[in-house]
C-alpha positions as CSV (number, residue, x, y, z in Angstrom):
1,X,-41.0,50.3,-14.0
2,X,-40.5,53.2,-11.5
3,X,-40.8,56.2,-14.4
4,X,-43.7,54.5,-15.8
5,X,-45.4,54.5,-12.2
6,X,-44.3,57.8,-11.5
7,X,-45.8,58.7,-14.9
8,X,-49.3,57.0,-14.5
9,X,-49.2,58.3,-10.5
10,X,-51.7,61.5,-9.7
11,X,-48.7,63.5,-8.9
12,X,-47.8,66.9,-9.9
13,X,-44.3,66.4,-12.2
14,X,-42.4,67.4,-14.8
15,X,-43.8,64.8,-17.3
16,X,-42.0,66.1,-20.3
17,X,-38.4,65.5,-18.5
18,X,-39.6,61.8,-17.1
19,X,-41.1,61.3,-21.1
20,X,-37.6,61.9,-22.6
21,X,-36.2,59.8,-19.4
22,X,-37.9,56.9,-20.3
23,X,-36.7,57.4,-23.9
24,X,-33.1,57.5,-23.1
25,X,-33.8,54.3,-21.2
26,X,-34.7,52.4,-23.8
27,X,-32.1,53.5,-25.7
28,X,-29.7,52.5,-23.4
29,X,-30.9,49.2,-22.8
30,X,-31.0,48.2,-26.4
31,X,-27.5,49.7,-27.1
32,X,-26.1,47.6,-23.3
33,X,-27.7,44.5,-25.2
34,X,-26.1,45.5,-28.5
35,X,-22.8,45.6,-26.7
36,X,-23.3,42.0,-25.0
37,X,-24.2,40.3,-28.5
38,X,-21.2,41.7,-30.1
39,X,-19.3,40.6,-27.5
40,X,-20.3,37.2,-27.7
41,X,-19.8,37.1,-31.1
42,X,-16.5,38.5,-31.2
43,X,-15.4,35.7,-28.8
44,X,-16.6,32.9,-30.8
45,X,-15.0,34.4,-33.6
46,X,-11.6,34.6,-31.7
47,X,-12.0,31.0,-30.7
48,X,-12.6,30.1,-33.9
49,X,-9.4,31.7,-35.5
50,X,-8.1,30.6,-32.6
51,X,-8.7,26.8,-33.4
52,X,-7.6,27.6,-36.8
53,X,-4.4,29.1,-36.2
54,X,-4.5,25.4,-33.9
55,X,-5.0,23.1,-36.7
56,X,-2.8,24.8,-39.3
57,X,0.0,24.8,-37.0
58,X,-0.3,21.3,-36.2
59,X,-0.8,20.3,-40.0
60,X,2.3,22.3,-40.3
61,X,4.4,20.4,-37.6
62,X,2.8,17.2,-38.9
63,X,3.9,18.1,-42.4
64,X,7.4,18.3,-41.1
65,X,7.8,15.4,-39.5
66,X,6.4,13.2,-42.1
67,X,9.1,14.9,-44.1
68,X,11.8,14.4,-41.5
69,X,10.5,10.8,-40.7
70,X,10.9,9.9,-44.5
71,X,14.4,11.2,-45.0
72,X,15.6,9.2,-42.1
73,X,13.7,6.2,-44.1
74,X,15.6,7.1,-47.3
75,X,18.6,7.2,-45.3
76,X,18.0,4.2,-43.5
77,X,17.5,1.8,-46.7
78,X,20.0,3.5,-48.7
79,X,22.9,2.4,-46.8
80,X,24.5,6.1,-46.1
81,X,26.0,6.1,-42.7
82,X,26.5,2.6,-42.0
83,X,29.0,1.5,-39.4
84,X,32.5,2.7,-39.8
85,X,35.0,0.1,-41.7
86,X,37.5,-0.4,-38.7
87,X,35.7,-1.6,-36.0
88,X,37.1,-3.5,-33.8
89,X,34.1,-6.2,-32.5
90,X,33.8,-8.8,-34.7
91,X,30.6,-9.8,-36.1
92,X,30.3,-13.2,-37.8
93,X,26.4,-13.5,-38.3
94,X,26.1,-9.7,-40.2
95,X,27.7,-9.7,-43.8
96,X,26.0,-6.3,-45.0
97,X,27.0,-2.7,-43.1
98,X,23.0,-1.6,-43.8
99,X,21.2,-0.5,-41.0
100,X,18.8,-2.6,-39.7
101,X,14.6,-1.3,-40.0
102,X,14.0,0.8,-37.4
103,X,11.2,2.3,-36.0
104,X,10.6,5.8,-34.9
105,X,8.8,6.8,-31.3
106,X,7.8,10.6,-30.9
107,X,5.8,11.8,-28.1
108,X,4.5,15.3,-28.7
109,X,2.7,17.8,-25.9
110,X,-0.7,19.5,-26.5
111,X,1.1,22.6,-27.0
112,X,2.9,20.3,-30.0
113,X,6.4,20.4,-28.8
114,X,8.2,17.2,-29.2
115,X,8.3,16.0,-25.6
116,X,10.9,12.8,-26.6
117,X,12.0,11.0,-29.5
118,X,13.6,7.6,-29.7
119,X,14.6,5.4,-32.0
120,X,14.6,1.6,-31.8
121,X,16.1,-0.9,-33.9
122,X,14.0,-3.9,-34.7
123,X,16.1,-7.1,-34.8
């Protein structure tokens, strides 16, 4: 705007320096722009390997504790670990030392740490 005026303008100046002026302004425009694209572009990229990294974690932590959930299943229904022999209460109603089916209650953050796990026996 203001070279191009002082340019057009009657005045007596050093056109070849206010010429290469306006050159170098364009120049620097385009490459400010330039900058500003790659910027945004480099940010949606990092969000997107950001939400990656996310998911493959969680599938990760998911994987495991469908793996931990099913070896406490296994261990549930095959009998391992049941109630000591010498107890002292007497039960009249159980014959079997199995475990009884249980179910399995874990609450997990955003950040996907386990924020509590319980287990509860069904009866």
């Amino acid at each position: 705007g203001q070279v191009l005026k002082k340019l057009q303008s009657g005045e007596v100046i050093d056109s070849e320096y206010w010429e290469a002026l306006l050159k170098r302004l364009v120049v620097y425009r385009a490459k400010a722009r330039l900058r500003e694209i790659h910027e945004s572009l480099l940010r949606r990229r990092l969000g997107e390997l950001e939400q990656r990294a996310w998911d493959e974690g969680r599938a990760a932590r998911q994987k495991e504790e469908d793996e931990a959930e099913k070896e406490r299943l296994e261990a549930l229904t095959s009998g391992g670990g049941a109630a000591g022999g010498s107890s002292s209460s007497s039960s009249s109603s159980s014959s079997s030392s199995r475990f009884k089916p249980a179910s399995s209650i874990t609450m997990v953050t955003k950040s996907g740490g386990v924020k509590a796990e319980a287990v509860v026996e069904e009866n």
